[in-house]
N, C-alpha and C positions, 0 to 999 in steps of 0.2 A: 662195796663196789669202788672203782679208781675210775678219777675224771681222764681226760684226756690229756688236759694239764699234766696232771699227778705224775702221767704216764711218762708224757714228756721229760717233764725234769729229773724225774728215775734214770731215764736213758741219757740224757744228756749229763748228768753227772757221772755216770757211772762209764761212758764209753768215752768221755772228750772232760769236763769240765773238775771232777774230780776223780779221773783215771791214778788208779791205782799205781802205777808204776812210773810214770810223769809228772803226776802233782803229789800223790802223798811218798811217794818213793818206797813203797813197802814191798817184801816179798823179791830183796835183792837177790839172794842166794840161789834160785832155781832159776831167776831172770838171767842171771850172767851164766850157773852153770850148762843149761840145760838149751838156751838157747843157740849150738852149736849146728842146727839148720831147723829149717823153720815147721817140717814133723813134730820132732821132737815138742816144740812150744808150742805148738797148737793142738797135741794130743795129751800134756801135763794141765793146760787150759783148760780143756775138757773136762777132765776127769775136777780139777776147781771147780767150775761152774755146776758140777753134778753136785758137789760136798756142799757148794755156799748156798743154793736155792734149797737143798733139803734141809739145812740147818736151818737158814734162816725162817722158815715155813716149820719146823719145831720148836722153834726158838718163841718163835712169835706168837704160835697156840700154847705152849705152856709158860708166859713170859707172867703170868697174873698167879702162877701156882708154884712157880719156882720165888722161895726163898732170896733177898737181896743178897745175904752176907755172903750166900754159899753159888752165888752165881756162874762164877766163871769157873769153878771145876764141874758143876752142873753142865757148861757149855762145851767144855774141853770133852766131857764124857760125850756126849752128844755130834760133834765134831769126829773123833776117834772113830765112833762108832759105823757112823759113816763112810770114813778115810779106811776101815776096814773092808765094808763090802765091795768099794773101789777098786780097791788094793787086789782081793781077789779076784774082781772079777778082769781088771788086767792080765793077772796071772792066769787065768783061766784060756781068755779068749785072745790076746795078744800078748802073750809069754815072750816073743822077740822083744817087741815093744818095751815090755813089763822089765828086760835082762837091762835094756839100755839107760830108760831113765830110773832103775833101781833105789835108791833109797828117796828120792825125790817124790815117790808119792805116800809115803806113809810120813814122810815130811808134812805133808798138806796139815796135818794136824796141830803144825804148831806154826804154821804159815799166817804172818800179823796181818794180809788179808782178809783170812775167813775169819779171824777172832774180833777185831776190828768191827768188819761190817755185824757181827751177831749181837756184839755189846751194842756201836752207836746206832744203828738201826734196827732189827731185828726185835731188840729189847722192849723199843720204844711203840711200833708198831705194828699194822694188824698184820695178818700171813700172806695175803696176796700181795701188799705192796711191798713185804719182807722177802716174796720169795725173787719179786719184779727184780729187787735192788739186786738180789744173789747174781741172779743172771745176767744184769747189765751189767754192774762189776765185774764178773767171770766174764764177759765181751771184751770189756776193755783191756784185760788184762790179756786177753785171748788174739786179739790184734797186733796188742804191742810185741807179745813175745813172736807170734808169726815173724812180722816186720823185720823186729831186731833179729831174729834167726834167718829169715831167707837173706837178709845182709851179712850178716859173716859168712852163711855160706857161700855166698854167692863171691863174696873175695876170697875166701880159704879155699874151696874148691873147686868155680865156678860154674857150680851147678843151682835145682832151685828142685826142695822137697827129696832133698834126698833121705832114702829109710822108707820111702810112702808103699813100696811093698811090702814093709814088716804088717801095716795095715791092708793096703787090699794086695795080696799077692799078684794081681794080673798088669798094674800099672809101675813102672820106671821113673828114675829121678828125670830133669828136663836137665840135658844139658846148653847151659848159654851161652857158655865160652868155648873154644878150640880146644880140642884133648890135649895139648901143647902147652894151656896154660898151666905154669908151675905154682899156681896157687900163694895167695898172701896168706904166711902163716899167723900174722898177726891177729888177723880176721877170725880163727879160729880160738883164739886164746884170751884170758879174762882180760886184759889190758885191752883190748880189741873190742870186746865188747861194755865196759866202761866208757872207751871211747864214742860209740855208737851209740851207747844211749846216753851220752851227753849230749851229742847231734841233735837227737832225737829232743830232747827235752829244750832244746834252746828253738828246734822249730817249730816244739809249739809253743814255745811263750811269744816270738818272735808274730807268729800265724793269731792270737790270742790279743797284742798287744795293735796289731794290724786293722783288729776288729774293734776293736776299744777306741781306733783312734777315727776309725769310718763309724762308731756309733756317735762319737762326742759332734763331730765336723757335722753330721743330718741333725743330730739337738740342736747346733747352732744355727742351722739353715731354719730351722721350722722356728726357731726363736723369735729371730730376727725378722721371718717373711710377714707379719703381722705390718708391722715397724715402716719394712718396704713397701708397703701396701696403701699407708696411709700417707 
């Protein structure tokens, strides 16, 4: 069983505290290519979060029967294996989808992500806090790329979810800006999104450092209130 605690800190590291793509920086390549609106990363997210909670919930029941030396090709097979059925079942059920972000899910396999969280967590512990960690890392990651994609597209095109009928055919992108606007191409292109998630990264440290400094300033008050007291 997992306390509540447990619970907590699994999700707070994995969605805010050590977020994947803002503190450990991993998993640039689909971050910057793929985030070209914010479908796109939130449906590459997806199909993550499916690979890393089954891995890591494999990982984690045969982590006492798996061999030390031979680990990580162990992991990689087991990973692959996965990033297979994915793979297909994209092509299967959303072949639009499956056409656009194209070699980016069979990528997932070698994604320093999933292999990462299988090695430092997964390895070490039992399957349900292994599969917990999967899913709240696949969240975090699953936020950040939405975020950083409805922002480019949102200057590149000035729409929000555009592609969302390659997923449900009956619903349309939202448009937020006047059909007039001529779109910032920058917004769409990797220098654009380098930029954005430089943004990104410096408001949460910024948001992070805010909080560190309203924890210190209450340490000091409950310090000191003794002191004032007598």
């Amino acid at each position: 069983m997992i306390t509540r605690d447990e619970l907590a800190n699994i999700a707070r590291n994995g969605l805010w505290k050590q977020n994947t793509s803002l503190v450990q920086i991993l998993g640039l390549c689909p971050l910057l290519a793929v985030t070209t609106n914010a479908v796109n990363g939130i449906m590459l997210s997806l199909a993550t979060i499916i690979v890393m909670a089954l891995s890591n919930v494999a990982v984690a029941s045969l982590r006492n029967l798996i061999p030390h030396e031979i680990r990580i090709p162990v992991f990689i097979l087991i990973v692959a294996a996965l990033v297979t059925v994915v793979d297909l079942m994209f092509n299967a059920h959303l072949h639009e989808l499956y056409v656009v972000l194209g070699i980016f899910i069979p990528l997932i396999v070698t994604n320093c992500i999933v292999l990462a969280r299988v090695e430092a967590f997964a390895a070490k512990n039992p399957p349900l806090h292994s599969t917990l960690d999967g899913i709240f890392m696949g969240l975090g990651m699953l936020w950040t790329l939405a975020l950083l994609g409805g922002m480019r597209e949102l200057l590149g095109a000035g729409t929000l979810f555009g592609g969302i009928d390659m997923v449900f055919p009956s619903l349309q992108p939202i448009q937020l800006l006047p059909d007039s606007y001529p779109g910032f191409l920058l917004g769409l292109l990797p220098p654009g999104a380098f930029i954005l998630l430089g943004c990104m990264i410096a408001g949460k440290n910024w948001l992070d450092a805010r909080a560190a400094a309203r924890a210190r300033h209450k340490g000091g008050e409950l310090t000191t209130a003794p002191a004032a007291g007598t």
